[in-house]
C-alpha positions in Angstrom: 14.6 7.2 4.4 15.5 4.0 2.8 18.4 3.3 0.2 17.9 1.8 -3.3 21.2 0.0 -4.1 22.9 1.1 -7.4 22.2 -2.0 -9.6 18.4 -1.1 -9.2 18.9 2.5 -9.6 20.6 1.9 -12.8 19.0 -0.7 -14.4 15.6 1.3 -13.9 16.9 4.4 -15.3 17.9 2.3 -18.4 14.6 0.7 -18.6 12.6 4.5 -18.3 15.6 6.1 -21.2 15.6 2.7 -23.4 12.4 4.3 -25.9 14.1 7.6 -26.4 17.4 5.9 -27.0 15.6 3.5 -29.5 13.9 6.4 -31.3 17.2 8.4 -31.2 18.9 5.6 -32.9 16.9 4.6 -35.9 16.8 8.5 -36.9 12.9 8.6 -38.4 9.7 9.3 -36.4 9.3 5.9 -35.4 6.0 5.3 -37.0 7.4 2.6 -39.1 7.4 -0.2 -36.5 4.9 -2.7 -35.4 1.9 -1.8 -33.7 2.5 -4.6 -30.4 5.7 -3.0 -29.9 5.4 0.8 -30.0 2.3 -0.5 -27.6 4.2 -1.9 -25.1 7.3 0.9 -25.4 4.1 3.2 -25.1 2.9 1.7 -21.6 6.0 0.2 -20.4 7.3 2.6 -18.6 4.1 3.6 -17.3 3.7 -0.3 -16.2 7.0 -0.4 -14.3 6.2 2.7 -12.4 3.0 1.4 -11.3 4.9 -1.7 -9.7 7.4 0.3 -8.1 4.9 2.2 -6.5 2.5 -0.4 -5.8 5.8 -2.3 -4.1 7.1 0.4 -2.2 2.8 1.3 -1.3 2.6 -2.2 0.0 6.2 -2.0 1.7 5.0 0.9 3.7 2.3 -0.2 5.1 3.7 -3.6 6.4 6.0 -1.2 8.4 3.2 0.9 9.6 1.8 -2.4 10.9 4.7 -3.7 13.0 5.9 -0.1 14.5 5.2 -0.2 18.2 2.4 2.8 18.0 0.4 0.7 15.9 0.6 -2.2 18.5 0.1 0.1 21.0 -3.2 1.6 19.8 -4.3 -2.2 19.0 -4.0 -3.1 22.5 -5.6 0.0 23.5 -8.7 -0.9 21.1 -8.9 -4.3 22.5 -8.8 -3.6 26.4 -11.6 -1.2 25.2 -13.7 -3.3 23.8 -13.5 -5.8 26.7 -14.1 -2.8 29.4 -17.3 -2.4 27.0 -18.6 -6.0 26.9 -18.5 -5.6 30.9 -19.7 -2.0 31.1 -22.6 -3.5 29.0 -22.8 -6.8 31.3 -22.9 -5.0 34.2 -26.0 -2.2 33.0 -27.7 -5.6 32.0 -27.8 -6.8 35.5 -28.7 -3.4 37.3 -31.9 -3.4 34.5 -33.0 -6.8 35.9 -32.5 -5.7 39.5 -34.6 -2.5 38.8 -37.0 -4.4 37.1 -37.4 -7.2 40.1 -37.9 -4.3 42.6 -40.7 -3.0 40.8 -44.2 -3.2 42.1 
């Protein structure tokens, strides 16, 4: 698979435990703080998660694009589409040979 070095691994579990540890801390319900910031310990996480995954989404299919099966079946569409632009020429000209040999 792929390896996430420590530093990362440990500064995101810090960063997904902070709110708890801040809650823990003060000892009351946490109701007493501002609004903006129980707001953004609220969707924080929930942020930071969506840009792991949207990195690690966009980091796997930039991979997918360069393996050599992908290449492969590229190449495969585009010899097929030029074998089709002559299959097509070449009905084209047996329609107006047909059509010059009619009476």
């Amino acid at each position: 698979m792929f390896k996430i070095p420590r530093s990362f691994m440990t500064v995101g579990f810090g960063l997904l435990v902070a709110p708890i540890a801040a809650l823990a801390e003060t000892n009351d319900d946490g109701s007493s703080g501002h609004k903006l910031s129980d707001l953004l310990w609220g969707i924080g996480p929930f942020l930071v998660l969506g840009v792991l995954f949207w990195f690690f989404f966009i980091r796997q299919i930039r991979k997918q694009q360069t393996s050599p099966l992908v290449k492969r079946q590229q190449e495969y569409l585009t010899r097929h589409e030029q074998h089709m632009e002559r299959m097509e020429q070449l009905h084209e000209r047996i329609a107006k040979a047909l059509e010059k040999d009619k009476p």
